[in-house]
Backbone bond lengths (Angstrom), bond angles and torsions (degrees), N, CA, C in turn:
res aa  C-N    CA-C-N  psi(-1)  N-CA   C-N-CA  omega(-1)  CA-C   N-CA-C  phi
1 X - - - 1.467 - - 1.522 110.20 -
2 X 1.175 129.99 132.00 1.459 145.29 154.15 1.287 120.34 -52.10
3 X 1.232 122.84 100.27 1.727 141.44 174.76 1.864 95.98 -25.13
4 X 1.099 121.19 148.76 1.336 116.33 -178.83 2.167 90.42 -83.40
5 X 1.686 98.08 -170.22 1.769 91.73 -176.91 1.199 99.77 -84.08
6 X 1.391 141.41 -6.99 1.550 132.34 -162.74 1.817 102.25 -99.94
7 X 1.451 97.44 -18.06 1.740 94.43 167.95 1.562 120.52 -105.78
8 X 1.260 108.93 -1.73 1.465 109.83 177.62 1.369 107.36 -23.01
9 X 2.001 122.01 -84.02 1.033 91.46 -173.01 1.602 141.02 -100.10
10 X 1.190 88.92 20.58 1.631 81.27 158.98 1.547 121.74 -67.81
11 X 1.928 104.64 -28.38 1.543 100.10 178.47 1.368 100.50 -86.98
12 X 1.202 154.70 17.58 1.335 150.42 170.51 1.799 93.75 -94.49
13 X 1.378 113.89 -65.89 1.474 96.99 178.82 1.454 131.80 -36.95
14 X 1.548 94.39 -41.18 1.650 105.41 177.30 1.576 122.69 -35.67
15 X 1.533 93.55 -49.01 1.736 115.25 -171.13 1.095 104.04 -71.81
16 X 1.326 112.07 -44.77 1.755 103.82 -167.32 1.517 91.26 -90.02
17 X 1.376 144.35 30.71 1.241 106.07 161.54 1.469 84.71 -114.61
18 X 1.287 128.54 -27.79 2.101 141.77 175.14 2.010 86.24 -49.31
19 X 1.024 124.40 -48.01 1.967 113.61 -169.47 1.638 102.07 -80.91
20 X 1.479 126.81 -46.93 1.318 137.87 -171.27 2.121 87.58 -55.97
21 X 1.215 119.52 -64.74 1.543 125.11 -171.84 1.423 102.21 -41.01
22 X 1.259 107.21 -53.48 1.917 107.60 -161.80 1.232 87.36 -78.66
23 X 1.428 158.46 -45.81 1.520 146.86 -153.24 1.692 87.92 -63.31
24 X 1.190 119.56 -55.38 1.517 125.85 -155.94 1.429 114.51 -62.57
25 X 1.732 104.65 -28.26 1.169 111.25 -169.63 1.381 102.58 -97.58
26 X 1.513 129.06 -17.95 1.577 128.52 -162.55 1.566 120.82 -102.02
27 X 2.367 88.24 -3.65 1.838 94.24 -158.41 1.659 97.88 -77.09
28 X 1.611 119.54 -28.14 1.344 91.54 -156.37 2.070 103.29 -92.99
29 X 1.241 108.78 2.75 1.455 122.68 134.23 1.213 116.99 -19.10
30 X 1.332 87.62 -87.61 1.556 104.24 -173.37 1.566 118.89 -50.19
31 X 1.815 113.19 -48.23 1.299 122.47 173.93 1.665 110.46 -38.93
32 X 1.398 113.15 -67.42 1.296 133.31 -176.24 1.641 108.59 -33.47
33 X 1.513 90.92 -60.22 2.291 106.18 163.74 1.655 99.96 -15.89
34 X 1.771 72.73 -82.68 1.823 83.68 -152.83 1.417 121.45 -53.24
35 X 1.543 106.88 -35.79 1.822 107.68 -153.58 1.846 90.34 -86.71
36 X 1.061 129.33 -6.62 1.897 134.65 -170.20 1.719 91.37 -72.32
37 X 1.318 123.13 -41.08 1.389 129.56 168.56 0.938 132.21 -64.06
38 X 1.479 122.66 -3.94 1.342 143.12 -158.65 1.792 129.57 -94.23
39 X 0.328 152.57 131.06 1.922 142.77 -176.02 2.333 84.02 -81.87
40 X 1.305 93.86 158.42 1.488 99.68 162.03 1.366 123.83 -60.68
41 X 1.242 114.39 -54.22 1.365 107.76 -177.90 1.750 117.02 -48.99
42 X 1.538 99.49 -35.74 1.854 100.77 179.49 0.876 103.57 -80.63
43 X 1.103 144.65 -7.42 1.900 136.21 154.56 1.282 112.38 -74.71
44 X 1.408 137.42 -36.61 1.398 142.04 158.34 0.961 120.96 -44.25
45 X 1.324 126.45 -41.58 1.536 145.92 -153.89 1.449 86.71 -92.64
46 X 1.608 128.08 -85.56 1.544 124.57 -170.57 1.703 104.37 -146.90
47 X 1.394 108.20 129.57 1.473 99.45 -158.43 1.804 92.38 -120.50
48 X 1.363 112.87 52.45 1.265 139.44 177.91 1.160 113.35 -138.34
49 X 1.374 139.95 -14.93 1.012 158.35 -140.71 1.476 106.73 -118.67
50 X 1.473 98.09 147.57 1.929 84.98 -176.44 1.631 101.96 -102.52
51 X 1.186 101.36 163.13 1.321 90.34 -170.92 1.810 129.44 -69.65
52 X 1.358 118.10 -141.19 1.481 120.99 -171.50 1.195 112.32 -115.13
53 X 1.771 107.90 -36.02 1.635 123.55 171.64 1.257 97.28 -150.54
54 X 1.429 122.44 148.81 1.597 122.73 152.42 0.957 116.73 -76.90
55 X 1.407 122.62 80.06 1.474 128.60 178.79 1.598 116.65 -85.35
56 X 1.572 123.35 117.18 1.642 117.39 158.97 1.703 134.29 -34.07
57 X 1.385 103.02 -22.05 1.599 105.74 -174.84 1.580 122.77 -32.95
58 X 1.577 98.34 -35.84 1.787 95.55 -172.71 1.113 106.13 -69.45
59 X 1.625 134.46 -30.94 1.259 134.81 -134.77 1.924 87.49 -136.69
60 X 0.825 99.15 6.16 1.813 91.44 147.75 1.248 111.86 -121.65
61 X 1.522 133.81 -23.22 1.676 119.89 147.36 1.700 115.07 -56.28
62 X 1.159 99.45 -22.79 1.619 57.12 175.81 1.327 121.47 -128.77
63 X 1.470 100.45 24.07 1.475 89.51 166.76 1.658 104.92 -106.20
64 X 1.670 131.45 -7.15 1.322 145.39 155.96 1.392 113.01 -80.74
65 X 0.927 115.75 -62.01 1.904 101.77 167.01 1.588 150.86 -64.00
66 X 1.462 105.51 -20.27 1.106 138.38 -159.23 1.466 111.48 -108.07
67 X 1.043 128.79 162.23 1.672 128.63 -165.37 2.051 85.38 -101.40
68 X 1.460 140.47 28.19 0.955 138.48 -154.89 1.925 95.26 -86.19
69 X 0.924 124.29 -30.17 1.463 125.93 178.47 1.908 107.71 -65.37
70 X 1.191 107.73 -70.02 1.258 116.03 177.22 1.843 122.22 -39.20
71 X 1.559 91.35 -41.61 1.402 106.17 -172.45 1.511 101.66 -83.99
72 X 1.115 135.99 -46.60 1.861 131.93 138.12 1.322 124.50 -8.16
73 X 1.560 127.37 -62.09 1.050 142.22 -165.64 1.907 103.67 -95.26
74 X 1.750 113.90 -13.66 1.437 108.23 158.14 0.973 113.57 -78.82
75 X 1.195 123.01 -45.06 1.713 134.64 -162.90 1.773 91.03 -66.69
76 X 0.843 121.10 -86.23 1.866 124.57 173.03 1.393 106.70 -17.24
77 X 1.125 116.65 -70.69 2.238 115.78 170.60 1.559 92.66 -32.58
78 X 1.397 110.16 -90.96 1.363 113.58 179.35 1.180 137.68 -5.65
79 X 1.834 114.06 -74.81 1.539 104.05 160.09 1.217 133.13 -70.09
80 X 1.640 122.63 -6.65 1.501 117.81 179.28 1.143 113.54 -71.32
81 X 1.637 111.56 -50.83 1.608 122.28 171.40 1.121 110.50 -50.93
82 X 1.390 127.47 -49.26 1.500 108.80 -173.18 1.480 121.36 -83.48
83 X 1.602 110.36 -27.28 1.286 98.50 179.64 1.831 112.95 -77.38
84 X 1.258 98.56 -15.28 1.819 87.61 180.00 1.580 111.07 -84.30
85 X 1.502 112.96 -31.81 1.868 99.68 160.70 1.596 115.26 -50.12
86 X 1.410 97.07 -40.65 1.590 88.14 -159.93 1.572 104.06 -78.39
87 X 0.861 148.50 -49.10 1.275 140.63 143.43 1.292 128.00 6.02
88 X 1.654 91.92 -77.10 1.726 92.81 168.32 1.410 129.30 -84.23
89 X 1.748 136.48 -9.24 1.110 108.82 144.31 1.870 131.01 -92.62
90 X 1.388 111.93 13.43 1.215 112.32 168.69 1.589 102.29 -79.98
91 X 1.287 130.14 -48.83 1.084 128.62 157.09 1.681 149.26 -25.12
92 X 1.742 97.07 -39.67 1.143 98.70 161.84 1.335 104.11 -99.57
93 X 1.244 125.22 -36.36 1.789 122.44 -172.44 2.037 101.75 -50.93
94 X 1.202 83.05 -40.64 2.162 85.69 -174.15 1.876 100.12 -67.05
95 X 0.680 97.69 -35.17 1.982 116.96 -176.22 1.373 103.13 -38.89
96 X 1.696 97.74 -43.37 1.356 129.39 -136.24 1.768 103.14 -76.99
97 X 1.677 64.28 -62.56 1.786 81.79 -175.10 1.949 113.93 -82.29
98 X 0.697 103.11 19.46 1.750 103.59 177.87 1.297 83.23 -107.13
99 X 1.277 137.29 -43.02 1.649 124.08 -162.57 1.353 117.69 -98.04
100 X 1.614 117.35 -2.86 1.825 99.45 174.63 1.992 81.33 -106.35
101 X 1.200 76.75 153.19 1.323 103.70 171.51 1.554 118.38 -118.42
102 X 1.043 122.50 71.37 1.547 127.91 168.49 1.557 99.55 -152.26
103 X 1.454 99.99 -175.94 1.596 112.19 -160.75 1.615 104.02 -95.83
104 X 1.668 120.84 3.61 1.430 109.76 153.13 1.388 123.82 -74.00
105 X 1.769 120.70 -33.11 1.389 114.17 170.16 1.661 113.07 -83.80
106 X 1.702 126.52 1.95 1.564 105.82 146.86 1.394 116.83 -81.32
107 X 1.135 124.57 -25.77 1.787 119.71 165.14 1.362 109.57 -63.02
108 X 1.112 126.15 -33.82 1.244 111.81 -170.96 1.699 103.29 -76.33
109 X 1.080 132.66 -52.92 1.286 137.84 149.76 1.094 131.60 -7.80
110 X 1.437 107.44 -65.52 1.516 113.64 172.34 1.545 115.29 -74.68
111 X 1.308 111.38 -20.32 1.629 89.29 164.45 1.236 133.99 -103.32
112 X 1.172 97.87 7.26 1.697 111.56 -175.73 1.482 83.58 -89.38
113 X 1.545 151.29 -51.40 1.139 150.01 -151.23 1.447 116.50 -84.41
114 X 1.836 108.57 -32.90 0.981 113.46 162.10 1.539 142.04 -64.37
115 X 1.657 99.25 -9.37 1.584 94.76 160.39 1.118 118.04 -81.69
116 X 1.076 132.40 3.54 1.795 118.39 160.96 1.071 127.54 -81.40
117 X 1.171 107.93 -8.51 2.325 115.08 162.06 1.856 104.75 -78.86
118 X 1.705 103.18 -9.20 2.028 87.86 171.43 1.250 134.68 -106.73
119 X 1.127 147.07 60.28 1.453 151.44 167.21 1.072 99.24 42.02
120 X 1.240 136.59 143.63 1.576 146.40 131.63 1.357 117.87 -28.69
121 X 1.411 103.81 -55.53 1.821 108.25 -160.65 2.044 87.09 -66.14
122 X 1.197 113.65 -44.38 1.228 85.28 178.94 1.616 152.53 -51.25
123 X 1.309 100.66 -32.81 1.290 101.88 -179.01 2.203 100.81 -116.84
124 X 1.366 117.18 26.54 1.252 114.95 -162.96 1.373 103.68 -90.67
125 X 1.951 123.94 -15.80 1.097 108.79 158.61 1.831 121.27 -81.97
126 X 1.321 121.82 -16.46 1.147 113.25 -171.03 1.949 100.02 -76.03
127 X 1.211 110.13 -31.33 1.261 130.39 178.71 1.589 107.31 -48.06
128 X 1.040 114.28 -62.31 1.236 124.41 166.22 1.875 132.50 -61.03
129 X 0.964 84.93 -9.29 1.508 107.70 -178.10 1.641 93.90 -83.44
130 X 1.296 104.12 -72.81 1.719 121.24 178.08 1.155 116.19 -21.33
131 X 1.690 115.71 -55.11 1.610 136.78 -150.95 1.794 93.71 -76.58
132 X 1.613 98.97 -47.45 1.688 104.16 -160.30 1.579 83.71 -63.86
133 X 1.507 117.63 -48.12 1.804 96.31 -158.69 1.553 117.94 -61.87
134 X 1.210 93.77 -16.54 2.060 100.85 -170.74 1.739 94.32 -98.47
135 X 1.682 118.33 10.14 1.288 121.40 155.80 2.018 103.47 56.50
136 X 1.546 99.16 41.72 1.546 109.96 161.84 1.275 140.55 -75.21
137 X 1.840 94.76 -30.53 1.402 125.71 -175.57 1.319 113.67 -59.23
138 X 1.729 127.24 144.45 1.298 128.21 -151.76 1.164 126.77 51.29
139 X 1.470 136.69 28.53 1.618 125.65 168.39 1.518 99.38 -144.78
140 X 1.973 90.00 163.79 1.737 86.61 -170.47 1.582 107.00 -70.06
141 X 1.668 119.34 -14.95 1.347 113.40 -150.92 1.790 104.87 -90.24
142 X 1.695 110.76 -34.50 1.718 91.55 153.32 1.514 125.81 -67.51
143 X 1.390 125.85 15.10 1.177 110.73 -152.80 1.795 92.36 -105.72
144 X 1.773 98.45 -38.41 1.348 113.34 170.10 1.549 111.74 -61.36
145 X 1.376 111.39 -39.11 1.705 109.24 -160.21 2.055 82.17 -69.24
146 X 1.283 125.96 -31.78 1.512 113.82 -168.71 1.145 113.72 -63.18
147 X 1.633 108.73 -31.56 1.774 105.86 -160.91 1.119 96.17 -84.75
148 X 1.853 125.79 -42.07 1.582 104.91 -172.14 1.634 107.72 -60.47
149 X 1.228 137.19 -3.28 1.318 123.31 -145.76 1.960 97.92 -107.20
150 X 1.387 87.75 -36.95 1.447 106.69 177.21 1.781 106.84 -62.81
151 X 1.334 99.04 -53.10 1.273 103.11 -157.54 2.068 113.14 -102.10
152 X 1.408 84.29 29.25 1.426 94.72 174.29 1.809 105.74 -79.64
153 X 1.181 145.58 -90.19 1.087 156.14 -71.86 1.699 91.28 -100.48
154 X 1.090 128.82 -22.09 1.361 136.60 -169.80 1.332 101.51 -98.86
155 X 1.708 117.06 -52.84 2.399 90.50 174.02 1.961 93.73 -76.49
156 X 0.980 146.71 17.12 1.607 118.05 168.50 1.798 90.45 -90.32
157 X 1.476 120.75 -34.22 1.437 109.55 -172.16 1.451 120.88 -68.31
158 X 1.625 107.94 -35.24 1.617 122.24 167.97 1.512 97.86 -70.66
159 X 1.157 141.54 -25.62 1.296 130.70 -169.85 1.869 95.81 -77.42
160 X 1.318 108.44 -66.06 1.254 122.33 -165.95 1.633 117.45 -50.83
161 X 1.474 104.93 -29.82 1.587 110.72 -173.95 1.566 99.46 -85.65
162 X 1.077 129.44 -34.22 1.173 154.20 147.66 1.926 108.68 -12.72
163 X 0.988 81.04 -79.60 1.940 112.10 -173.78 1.619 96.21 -46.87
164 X 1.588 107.80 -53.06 1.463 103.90 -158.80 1.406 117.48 -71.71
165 X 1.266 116.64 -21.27 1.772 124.93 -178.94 2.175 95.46 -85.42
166 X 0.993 111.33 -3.86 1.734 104.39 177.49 1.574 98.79 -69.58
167 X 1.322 116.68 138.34 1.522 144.01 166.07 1.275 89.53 -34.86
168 X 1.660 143.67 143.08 1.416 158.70 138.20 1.473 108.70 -70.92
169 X 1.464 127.81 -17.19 1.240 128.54 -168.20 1.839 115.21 -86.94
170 X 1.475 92.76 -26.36 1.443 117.38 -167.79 1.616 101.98 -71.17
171 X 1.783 106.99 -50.41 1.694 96.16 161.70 1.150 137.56 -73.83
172 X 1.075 121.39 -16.73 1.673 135.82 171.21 1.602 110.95 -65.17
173 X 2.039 106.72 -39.48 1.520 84.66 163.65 1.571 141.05 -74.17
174 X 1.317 96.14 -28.42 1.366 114.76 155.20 1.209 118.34 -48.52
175 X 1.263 132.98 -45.82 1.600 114.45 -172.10 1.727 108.44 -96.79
176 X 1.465 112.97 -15.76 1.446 101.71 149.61 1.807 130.57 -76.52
177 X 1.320 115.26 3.68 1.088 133.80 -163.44 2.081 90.45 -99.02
178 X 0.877 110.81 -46.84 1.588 128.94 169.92 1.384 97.61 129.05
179 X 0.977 156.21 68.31 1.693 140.31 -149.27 1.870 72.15 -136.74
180 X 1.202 96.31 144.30 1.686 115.84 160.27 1.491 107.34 -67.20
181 X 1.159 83.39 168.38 1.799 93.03 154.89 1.000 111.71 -61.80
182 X 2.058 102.28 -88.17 1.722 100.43 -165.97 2.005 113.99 -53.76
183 X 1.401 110.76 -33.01 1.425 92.09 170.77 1.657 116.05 -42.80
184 X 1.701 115.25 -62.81 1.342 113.91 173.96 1.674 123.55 -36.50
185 X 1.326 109.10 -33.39 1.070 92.20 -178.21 1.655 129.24 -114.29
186 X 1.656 105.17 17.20 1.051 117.47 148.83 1.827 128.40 -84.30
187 X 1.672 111.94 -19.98 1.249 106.30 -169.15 1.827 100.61 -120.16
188 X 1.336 92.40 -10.67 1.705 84.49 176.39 1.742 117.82 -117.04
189 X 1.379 116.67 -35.82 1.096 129.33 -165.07 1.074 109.48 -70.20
190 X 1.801 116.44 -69.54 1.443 118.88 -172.00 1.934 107.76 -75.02
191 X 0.874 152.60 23.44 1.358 158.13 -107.94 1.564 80.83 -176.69
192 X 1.437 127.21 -64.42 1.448 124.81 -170.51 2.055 98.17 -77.77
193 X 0.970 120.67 -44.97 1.654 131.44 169.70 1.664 114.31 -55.46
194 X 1.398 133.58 0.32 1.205 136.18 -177.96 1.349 109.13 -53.54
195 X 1.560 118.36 -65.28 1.730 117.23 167.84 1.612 115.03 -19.66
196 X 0.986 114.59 -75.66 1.640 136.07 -155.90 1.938 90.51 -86.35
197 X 1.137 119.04 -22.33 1.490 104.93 167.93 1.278 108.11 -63.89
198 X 1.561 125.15 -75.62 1.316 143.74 159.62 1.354 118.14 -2.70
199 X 1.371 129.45 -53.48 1.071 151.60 157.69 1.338 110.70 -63.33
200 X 0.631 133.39 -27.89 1.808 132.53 147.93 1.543 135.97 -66.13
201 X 1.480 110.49 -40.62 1.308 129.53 156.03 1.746 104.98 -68.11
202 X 1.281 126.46 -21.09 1.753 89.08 -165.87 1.581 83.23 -112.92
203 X 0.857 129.47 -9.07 1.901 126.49 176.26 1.655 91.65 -63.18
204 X 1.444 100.95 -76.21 1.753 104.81 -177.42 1.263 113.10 -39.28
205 X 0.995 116.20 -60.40 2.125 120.62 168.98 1.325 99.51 -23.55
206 X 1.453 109.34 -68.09 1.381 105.80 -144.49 1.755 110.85 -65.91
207 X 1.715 99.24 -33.09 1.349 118.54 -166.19 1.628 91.05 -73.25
208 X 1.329 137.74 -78.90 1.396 139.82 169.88 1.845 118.50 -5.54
209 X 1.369 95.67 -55.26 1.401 86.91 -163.86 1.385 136.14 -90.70
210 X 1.446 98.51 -6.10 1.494 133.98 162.58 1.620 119.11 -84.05
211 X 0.844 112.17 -28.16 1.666 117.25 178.09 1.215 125.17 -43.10
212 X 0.973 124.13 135.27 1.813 116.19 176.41 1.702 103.37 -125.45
213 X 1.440 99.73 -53.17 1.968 102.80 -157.14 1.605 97.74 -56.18
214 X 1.452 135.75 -75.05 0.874 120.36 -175.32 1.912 133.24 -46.32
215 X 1.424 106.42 -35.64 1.527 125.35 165.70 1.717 106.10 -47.04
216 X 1.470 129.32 -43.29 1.254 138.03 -143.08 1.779 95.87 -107.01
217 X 1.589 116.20 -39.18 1.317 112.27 163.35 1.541 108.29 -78.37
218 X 1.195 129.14 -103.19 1.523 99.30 174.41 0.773 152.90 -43.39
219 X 1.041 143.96 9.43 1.814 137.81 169.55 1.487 86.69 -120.60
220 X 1.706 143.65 -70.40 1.068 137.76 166.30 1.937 96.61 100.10
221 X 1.459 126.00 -144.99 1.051 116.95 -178.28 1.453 112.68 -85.09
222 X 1.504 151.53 113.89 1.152 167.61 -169.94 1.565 112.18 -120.10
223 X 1.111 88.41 158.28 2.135 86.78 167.63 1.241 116.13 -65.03
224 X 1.187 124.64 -33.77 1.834 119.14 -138.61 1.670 76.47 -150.48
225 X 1.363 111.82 94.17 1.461 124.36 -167.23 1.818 89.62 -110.22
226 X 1.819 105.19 153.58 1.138 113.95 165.26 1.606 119.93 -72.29
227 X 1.536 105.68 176.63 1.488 101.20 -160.39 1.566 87.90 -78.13
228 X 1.513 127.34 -25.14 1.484 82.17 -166.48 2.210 126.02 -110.26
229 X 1.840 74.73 20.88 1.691 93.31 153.34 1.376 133.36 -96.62
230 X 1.640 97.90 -19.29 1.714 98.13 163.46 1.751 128.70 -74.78
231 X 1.916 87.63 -18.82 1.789 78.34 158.01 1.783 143.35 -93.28
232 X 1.792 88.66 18.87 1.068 85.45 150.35 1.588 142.50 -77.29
233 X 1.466 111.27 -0.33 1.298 106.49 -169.40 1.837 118.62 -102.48
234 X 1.743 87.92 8.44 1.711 93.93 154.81 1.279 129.43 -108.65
235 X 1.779 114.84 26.42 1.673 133.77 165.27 1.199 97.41 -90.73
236 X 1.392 129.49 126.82 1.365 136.90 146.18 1.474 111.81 -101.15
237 X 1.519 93.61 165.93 1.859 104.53 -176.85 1.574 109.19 -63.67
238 X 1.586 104.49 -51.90 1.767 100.42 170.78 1.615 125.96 -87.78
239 X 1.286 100.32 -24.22 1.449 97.92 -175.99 1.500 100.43 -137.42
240 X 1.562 113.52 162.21 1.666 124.26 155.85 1.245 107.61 -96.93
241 X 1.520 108.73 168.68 1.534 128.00 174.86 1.758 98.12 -107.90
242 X 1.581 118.77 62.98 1.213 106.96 -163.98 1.710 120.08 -67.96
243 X 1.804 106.14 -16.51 1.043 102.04 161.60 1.542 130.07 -56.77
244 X 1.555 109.61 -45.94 1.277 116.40 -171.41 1.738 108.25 -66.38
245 X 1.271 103.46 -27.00 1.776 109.74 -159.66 2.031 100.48 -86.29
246 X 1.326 119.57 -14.89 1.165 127.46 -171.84 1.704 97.48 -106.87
247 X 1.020 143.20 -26.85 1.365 146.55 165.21 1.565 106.60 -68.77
248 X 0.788 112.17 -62.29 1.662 119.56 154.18 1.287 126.84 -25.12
249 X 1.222 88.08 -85.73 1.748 72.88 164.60 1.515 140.61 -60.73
250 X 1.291 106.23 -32.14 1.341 122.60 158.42 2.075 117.18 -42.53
251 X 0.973 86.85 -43.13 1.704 86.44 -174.78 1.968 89.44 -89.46
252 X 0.917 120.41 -57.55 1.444 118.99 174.88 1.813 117.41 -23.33
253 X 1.529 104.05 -50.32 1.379 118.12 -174.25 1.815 115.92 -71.06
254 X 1.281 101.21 -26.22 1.457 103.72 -158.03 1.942 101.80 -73.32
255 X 1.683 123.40 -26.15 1.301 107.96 -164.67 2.035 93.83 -80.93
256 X 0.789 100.95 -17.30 1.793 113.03 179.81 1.460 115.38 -80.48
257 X 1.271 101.34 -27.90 1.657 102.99 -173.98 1.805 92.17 -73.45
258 X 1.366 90.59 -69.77 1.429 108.00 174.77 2.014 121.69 -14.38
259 X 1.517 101.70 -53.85 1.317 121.66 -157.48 1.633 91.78 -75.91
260 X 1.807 111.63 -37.47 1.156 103.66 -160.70 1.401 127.00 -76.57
261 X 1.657 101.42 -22.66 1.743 134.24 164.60 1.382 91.15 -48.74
262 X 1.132 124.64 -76.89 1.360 130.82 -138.70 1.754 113.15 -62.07
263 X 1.656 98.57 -27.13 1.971 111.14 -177.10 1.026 100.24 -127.56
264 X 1.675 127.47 17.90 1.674 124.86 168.12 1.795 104.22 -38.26
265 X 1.659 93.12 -51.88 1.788 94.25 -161.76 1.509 116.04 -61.24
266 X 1.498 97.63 -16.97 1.598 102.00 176.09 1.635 118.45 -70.17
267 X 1.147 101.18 -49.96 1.661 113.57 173.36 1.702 125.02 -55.28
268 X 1.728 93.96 -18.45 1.590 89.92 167.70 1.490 109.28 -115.81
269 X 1.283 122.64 -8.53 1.410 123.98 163.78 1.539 109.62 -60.80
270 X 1.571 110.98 -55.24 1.427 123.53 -163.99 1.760 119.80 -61.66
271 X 1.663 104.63 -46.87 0.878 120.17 153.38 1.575 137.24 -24.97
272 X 1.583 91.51 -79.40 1.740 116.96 175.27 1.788 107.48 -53.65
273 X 1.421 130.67 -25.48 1.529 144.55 -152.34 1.662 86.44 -101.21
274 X 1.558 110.61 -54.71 1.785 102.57 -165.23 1.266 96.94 -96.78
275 X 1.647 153.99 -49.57 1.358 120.42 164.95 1.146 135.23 -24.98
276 X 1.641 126.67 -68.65 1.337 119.45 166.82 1.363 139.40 -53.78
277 X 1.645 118.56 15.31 1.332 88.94 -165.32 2.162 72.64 -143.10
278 X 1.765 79.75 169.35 2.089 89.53 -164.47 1.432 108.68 63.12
């Protein structure tokens, strides 16, 4: 629709402030583009600048020199395992709590929700304290049990708000139908929860595979390190390898960018469906 003439420019501001947002948000994108093509010295020199040749060199060191394959194929273990636990017990835990109705599933609620008013840095040394005593530290499998644990409290709330707007009639036919529970809630429940699952899997994705601080305190130096602890080993004390560390990331970003295109619509379907409702 065409702005009537008395809003023209307010709808002209609109746009130019909707193009001014994405430039701001897409430039250092773009930076990353150009200078990943770059030798060091032409990033030293002007790292605005386009380059001299688009040469492959960065990005065949490091995916031939570099432990960058291995650390790909950890990071990938990593988020699958964790995002498919977390999925499925935020899923049933949210299930959970939309359907008892007493004042143990609002306690339970409120404190599962209430860790998102506490900082990390606050409790990240006692956290760490915990992991070493239950002897987690250095392996991928405390590293997973941390992230689902961390990164629960937000899909059980999308799960749970979720749960409470589902038809009550739909399980009742089912259980006059003879259907179990867990049958019900393998072939009807989570099946109707796909939106708001989805939206759980690509938040966690996104959050998982980018991570470093928690990856770097627990797991720490390992063999088969995630991608974004193996780029620590192109920071030096006097100098960076900013070519190598911007190519890097560059190839790092693309299976995530990719994933996130592909279930964007889920994340705002899923979203918009379990906020509003309970």
């Amino acid at each position: 629709m065409k702005p009537k003439s008395g809003n023209k420019l307010g709808y002209v501001l609109k746009i130019v402030f909707i193009w001014l947002s994405a430039a701001v948000f897409i430039a250092p994108f773009i930076l990353v583009l150009i200078n990943s093509f770059k030798t060091k010295g032409e990033i030293m020199t002007s790292a605005i600048a386009l380059p001299e040749s688009f040469n492959l060199d960065n990005f065949i060191m490091i995916i031939s020199k570099s432990d960058f394959l291995s650390s790909f194929l950890t990071s990938l273990f990593v988020v699958a395992v964790t995002t498919s636990l977390t999925v499925l017990v935020s899923a049933l835990a949210g299930y959970s709590l939309a359907k008892w109705k007493n004042k143990l599933a609002k306690f339970l609620l409120i404190a599962i929700m209430s860790t998102l008013f506490v900082p990390f840095q606050v409790y990240m040394v006692a956290l760490i304290v915990v992991v070493k005593n239950l002897k987690l530290t250095g392996n991928l499998f405390g590293l997973i049990l941390v992230y689902i644990a961390l990164g629960m409290p937000v899909p059980i709330f999308l799960c749970r708000s979720y749960a409470v707007g589902m038809p009550q009639e739909i399980e009742e036919a089912a259980i006059i139908d003879g259907c179990s529970r867990w049958k019900m809630l393998g072939k009807i429940i989570l099946p109707l929860m796909r939106p708001i699952l989805a939206t759980v899997a690509v938040l966690n994705a996104l959050w998982v595979w980018g991570e470093f601080l928690v990856a770097f305190l627990v797991y720490g130096n390992g063999k088969l390190m995630t991608l974004p602890l193996s780029q620590r080993y192109f920071y030096g004390t006097y100098s960076n390898q900013w070519n190598l560390i911007l190519a890097n990331f560059l190839i790092s970003s693309i299976p995530i960018i990719v994933f996130y295109i592909v279930m964007q619509k889920h994340i705002v379907k899923g979203i918009a469906a379990g906020a509003v409702k309970g």
